[in-house]
C-alpha positions as CSV (number, residue, x, y, z in Angstrom):
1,X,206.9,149.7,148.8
2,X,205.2,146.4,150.4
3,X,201.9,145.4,149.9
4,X,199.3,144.7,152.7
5,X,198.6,141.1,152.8
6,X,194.6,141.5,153.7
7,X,194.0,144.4,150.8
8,X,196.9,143.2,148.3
9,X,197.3,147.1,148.1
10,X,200.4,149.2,148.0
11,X,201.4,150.3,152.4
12,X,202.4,153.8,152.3
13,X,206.0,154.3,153.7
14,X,204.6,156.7,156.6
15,X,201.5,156.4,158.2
16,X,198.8,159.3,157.1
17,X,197.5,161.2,160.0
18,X,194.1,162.8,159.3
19,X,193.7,164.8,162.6
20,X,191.6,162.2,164.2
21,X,188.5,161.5,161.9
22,X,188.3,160.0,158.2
23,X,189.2,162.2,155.0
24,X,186.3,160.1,153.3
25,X,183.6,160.8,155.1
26,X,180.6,163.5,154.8
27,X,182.4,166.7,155.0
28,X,180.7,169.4,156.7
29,X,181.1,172.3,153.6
30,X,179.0,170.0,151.3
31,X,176.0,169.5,154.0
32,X,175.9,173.3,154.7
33,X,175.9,173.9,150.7
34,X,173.4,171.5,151.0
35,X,171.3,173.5,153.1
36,X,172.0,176.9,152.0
37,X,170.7,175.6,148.7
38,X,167.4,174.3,150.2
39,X,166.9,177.6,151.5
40,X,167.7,179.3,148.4
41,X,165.2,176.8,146.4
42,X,162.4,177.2,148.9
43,X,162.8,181.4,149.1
44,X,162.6,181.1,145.2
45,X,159.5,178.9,145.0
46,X,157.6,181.4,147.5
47,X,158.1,184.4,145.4
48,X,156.8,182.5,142.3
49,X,153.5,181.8,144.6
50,X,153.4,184.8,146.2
51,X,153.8,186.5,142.4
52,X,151.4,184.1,141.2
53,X,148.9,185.6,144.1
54,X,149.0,188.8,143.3
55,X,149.1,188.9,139.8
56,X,145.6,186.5,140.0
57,X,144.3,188.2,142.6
58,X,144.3,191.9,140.4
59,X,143.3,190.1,137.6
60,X,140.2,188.5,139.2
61,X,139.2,191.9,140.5
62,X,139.8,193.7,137.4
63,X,137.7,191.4,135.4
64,X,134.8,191.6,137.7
65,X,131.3,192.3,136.6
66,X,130.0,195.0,138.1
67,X,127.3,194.6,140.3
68,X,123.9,195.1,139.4
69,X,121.9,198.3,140.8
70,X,118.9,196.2,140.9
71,X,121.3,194.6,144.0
72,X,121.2,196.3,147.3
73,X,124.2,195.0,149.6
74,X,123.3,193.1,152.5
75,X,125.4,193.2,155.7
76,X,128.2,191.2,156.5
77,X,126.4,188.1,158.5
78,X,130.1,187.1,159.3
79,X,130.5,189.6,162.0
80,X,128.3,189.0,165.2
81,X,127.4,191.4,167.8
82,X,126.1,190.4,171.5
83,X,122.9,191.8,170.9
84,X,122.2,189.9,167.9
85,X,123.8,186.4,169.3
86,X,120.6,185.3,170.4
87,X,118.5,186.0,167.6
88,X,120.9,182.9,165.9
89,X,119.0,179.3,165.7
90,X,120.6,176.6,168.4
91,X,123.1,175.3,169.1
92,X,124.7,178.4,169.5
93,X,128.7,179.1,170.5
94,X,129.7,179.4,174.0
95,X,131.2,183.2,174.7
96,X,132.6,181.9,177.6
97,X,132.9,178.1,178.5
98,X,133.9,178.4,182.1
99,X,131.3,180.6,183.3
100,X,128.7,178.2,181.5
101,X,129.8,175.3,183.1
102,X,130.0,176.6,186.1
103,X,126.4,177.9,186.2
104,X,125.4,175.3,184.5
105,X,126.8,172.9,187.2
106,X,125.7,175.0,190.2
107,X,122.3,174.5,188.3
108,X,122.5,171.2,188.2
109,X,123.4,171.0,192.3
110,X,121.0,173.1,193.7
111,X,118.1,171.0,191.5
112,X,119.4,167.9,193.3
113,X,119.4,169.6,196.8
114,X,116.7,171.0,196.8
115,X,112.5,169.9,197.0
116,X,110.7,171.6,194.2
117,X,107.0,170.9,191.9
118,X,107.7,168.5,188.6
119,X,104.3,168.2,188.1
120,X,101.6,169.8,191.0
121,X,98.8,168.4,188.7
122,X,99.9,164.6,189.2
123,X,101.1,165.7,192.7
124,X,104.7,164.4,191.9
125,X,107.8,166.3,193.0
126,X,111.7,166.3,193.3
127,X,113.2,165.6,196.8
128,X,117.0,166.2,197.8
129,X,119.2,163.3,196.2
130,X,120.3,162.9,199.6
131,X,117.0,162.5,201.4
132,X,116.1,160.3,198.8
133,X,119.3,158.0,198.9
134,X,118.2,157.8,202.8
135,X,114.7,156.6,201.6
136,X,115.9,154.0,199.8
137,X,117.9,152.1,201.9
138,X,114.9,152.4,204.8
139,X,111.9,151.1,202.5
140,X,114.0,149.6,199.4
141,X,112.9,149.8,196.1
142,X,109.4,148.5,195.0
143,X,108.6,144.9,194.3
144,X,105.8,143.9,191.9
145,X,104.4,140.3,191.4
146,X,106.0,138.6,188.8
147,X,102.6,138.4,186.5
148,X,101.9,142.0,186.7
149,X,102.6,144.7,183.8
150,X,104.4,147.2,186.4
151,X,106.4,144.7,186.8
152,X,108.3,145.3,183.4
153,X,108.6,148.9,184.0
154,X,109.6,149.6,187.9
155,X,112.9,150.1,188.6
156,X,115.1,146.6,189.5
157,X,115.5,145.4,192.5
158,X,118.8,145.8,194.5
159,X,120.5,142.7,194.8
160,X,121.0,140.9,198.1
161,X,125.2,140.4,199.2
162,X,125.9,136.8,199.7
163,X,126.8,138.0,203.2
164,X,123.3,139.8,203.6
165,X,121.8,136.2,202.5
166,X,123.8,134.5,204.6
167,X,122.6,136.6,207.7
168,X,119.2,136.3,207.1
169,X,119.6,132.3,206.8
170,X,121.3,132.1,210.5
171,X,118.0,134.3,211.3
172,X,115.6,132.4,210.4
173,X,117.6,129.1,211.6
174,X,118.1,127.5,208.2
């Protein structure tokens, strides 16, 4: 027998054929003994709990005080019925989401389409978003003089485009 010059081990006369893949590696037995072991462990452990459950479970109820007849049982709060859902302090759960938000939205939409009272007293109402977008850009929004007190709370002023500015400079001739 020779030796191999790299390893300084013994060469085998004929060369070992091991039908394509290492003999050293991971077999496949071992990893499904693996597994099948895991299993095993884990089905084990769950009827220890699930023992454990029941056995605590009867004891609990067996050592139970009775109840006092001084006690009279209230009902179960934990079921709700619709006629008592509103009778429960807000917020409150949605029964159905999509219906809510839809009337809520339609709400919503036909308050900014429509003219209507806020206050008839004060002689102020609510006018068509539309309608009032259209306002705006005819009269603008309100100026103030810079000394007054409504001057701190109106609403700002729309800003000018350089190109507007630039428009009304060739206007006036500057």
């Amino acid at each position: 027998m020779s030796k191999d010059p790299m390893t300084n081990q013994p060469k085998p006369n004929r060369p070992i054929n091991h039908g394509g893949f290492e003999q050293e590696d991971l077999s496949s037995k071992s990893a499904l003994y693996f597994l099948a072991g895991l299993v095993l462990v884990c089905l084990v452990v769950y009827l220890i709990v699930f023992g454990m459950y029941r056995f605590l479970d009867s004891y609990a109820t067996a050592h139970q005080p009775p109840m006092s007849p001084m006690v009279t049982p209230q009902a179960d709060t934990r079921t709700v019925t619709p006629e008592n859902a509103e009778t429960f302090p807000q917020p409150r759960l949605e029964e159905n989401e999509r219906t809510q938000l839809r009337s809520f939205i339609e709400d919503q939409d036909r308050k900014l389409a429509t003219y209507d009272w806020v206050d008839k007293d004060r002689g102020s109402v609510r006018i068509p978003i539309d309608r009032a977008m259209e306002l705006i850009v005819q009269r603008g929004l309100p100026v103030h003089p810079e000394g007054s007190s409504a001057a701190q709370t109106s609403a700002p002023v729309k800003k000018q485009t350089p190109k507007a500015a630039m428009t009304k400079a060739a206007a006036s001739g500057k």
